[in-house]
C-alpha positions in Angstrom: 22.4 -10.5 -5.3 24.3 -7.3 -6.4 23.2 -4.2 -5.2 21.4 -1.5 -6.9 22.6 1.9 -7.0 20.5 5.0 -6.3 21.5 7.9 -8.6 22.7 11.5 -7.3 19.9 14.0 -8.6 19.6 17.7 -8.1 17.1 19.3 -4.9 14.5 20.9 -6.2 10.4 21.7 -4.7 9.0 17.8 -3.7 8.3 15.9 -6.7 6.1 12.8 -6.6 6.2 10.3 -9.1 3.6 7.5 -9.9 3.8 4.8 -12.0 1.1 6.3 -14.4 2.9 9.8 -14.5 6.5 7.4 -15.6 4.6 5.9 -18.3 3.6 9.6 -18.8 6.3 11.0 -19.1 8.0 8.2 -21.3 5.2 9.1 -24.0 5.4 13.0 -23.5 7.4 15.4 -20.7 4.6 17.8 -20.9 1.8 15.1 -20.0 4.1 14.2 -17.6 4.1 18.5 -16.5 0.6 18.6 -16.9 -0.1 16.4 -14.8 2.2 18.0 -12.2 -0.4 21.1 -12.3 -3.5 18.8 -11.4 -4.3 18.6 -15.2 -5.8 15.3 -16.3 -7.8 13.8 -19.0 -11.2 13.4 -19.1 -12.9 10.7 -17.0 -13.9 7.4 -19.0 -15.8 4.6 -19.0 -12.9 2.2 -19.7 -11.5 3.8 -16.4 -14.3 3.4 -14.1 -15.1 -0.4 -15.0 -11.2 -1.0 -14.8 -11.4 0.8 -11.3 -14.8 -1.6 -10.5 -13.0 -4.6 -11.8 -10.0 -4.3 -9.7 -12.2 -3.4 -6.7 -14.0 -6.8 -7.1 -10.7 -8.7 -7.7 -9.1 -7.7 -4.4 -12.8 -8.1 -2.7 -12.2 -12.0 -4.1 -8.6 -12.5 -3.1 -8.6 -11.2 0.5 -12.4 -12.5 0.8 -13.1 -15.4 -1.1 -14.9 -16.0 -4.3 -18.0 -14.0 -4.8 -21.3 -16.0 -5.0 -23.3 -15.2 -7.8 -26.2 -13.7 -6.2 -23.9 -11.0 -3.9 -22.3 -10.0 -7.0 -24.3 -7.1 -8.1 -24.3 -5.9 -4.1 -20.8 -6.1 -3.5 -20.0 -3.9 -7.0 -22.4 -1.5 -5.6 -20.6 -1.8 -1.9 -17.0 -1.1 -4.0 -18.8 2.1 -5.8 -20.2 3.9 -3.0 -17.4 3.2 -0.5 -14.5 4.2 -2.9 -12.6 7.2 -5.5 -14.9 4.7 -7.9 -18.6 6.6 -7.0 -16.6 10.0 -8.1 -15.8 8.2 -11.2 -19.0 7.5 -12.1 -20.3 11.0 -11.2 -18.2 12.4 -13.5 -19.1 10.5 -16.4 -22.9 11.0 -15.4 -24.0 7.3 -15.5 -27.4 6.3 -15.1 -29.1 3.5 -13.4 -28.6 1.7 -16.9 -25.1 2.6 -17.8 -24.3 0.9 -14.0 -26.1 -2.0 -14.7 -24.8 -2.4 -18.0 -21.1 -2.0 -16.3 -21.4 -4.4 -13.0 -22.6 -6.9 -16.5 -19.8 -6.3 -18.3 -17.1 -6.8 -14.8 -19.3 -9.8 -14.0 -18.2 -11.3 -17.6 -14.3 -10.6 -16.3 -15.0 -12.1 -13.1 -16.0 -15.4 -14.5 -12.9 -15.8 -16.0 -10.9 -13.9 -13.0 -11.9 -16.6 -10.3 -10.7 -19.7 -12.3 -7.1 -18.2 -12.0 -4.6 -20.3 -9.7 -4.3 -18.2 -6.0 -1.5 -20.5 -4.8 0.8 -18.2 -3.0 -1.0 -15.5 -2.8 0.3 -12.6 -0.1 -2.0 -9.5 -0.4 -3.8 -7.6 -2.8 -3.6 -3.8 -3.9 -0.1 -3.3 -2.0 0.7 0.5 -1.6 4.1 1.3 -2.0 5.5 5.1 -1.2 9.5 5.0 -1.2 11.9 7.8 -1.7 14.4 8.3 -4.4 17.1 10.8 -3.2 15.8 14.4 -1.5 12.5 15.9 -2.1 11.2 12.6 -4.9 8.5 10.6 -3.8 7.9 7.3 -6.1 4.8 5.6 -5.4 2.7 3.1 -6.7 0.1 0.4 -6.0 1.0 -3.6 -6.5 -2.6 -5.4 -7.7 -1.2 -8.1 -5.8 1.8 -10.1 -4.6 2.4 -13.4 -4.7 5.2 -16.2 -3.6 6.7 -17.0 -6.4 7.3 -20.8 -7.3 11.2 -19.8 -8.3 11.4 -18.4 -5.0 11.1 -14.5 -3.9 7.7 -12.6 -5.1 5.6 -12.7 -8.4 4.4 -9.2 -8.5 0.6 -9.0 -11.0 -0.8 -6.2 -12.7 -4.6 -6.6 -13.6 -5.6 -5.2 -17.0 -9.8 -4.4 -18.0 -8.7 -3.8 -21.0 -6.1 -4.9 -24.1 -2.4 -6.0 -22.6 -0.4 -2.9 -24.3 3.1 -2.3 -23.8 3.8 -3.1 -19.4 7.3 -3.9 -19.6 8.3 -0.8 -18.5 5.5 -0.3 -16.4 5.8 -3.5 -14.6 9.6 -2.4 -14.6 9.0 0.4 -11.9 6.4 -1.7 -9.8 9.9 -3.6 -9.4 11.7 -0.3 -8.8 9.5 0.0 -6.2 9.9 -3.2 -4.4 13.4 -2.6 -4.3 13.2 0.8 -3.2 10.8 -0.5 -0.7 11.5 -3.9 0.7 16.0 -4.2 -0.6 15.6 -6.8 -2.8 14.5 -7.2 -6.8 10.8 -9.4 -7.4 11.6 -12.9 -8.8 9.0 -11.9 -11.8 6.8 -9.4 -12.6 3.7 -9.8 -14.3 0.8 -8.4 -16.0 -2.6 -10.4 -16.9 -5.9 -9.0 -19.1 -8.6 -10.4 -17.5 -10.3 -9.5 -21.3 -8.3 -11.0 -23.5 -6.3 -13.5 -21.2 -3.1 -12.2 -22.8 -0.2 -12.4 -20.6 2.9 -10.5 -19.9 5.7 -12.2 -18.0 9.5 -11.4 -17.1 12.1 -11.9 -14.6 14.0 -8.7 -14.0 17.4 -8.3 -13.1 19.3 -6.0 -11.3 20.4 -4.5 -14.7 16.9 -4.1 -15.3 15.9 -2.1 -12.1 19.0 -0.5 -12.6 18.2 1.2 -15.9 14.6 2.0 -14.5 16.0 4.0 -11.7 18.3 5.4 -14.3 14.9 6.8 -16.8 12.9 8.2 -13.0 16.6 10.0 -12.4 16.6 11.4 -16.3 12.9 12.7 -15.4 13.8 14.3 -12.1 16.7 16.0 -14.2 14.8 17.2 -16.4 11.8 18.5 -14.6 14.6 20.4 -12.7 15.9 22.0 -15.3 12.8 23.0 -16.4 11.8 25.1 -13.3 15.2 26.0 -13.2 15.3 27.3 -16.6 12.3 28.3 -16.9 11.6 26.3 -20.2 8.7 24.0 -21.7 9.0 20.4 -21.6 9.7 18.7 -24.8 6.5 17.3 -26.3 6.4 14.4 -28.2 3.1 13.7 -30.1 1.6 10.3 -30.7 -1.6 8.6 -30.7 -2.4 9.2 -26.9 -2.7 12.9 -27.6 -6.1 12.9 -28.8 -6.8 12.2 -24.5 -4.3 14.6 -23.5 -5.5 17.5 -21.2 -3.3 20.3 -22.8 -4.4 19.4 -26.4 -5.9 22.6 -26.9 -2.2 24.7 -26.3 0.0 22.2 -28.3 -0.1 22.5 -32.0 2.0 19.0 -32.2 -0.8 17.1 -30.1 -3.5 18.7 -32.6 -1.8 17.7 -35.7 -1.1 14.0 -34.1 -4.8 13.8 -33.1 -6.6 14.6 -36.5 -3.9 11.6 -37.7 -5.2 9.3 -35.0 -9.2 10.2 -35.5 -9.0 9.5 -39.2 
């Protein structure tokens, strides 16, 4: 297999790059800033029975499938052990609004354990790789798999509606690469909600022109600090969540849109 290419990029303070703060940063540069000074959206209830339902996923991949009558313990295990319990302090959940949430994962899990396991390697794999001096990408893998083509079959988990992975999934494989020298036979993402399914084979081209965006981010977020200028906002229908709504007149105007 051809080899991919790192890019040259400019030093500059560390900069650590995730695979949410990419996506970020493809919808917006200043979400992608904001988040660079700790500033996030506010906590939600999508987020924590995602978190819950990903929790119990790896619990039944590494451990076996969960018996009907531990279910409710081992969610409660996965809260109180995990960044999960902060998550639902934040939103202030009740003894109901748990209950209602280990129902509502249960409903995913029913469907999650009738998926084929054949090949499975490891769950929630946490990559850290660099990219050139002073960048840090990092990400975590739901869970790897030997792939029947040969090479790995990397899966993403969704709670919620598919969306648009492609590019998403296109940095776990940037990440493999970085990580491990070679490109993931197929990438993959799967919504446990709706059963839709997202599947590719990526190329070297492909992780190519990923590594090419994350270089075009570090570049710009460079000249930025180096500049001393604001990152280009972009509004869209995300900004109604964004952190900095209240400073961005774009965002405000692309919110009201969105709330109509």
């Amino acid at each position: 297999m051809a080899c991919v290419s790192a890019p040259d990029l400019p030093s500059g303070s560390p900069l650590r790059i995730s695979a949410s703060g990419f996506m970020a940063y493809l919808d917006c540069p200043s979400l992608f800033g904001a988040r660079l000074d700790g500033k996030y959206g506010a906590e939600s209830l999508a987020s924590f029975r995602g978190a819950l339902a990903h929790a119990v996923f790896a619990r039944h991949l590494e451990g076996g499938e969960i018996a009907d009558h531990e279910f409710d313990n081992v969610c409660r295990r996965a809260i109180g052990g995990s960044v999960i319990n902060y998550k639902m302090a934040n939103l202030g959940l009740g003894i109901t609004g748990v209950r209602e949430t280990i129902a509502e994962v249960g409903e995913m899990y029913q469907r999650f354990k009738k998926l084929p396991s054949d090949g499975f390697r490891s769950s929630e794999v946490h990559l850290e790789v660099g990219f050139g001096d002073d960048v840090t990408l990092l990400g975590r893998i739901d869970a790897v798999y030997d792939d029947a083509g040969g090479g790995v079959r990397l899966v993403d988990w969704k709670s919620g509606d598919l969306g648009s992975v492609g590019q998403q999934l296109n940095f776990y494989a940037l990440l493999w690469w970085k990580g491990t020298g070679s490109v993931p036979e197929t990438i993959e993402a799967f919504s446990v909600q709706s059963g839709e399914q997202f599947r590719a084979h990526p190329t070297v081209a492909d992780v190519q022109a990923t590594a090419a965006q994350v270089a075009e981010l570090v570049r710009t977020i460079r000249h930025s600090e180096e500049a001393n200028e604001p990152l280009g906002r972009v509004p869209g229908m995300y900004c109604q969540y964004c952190p900095i709504l209240s400073e961005c007149s774009e965002g405000q105007a692309a919110a009201r849109v969105a709330s109509a």
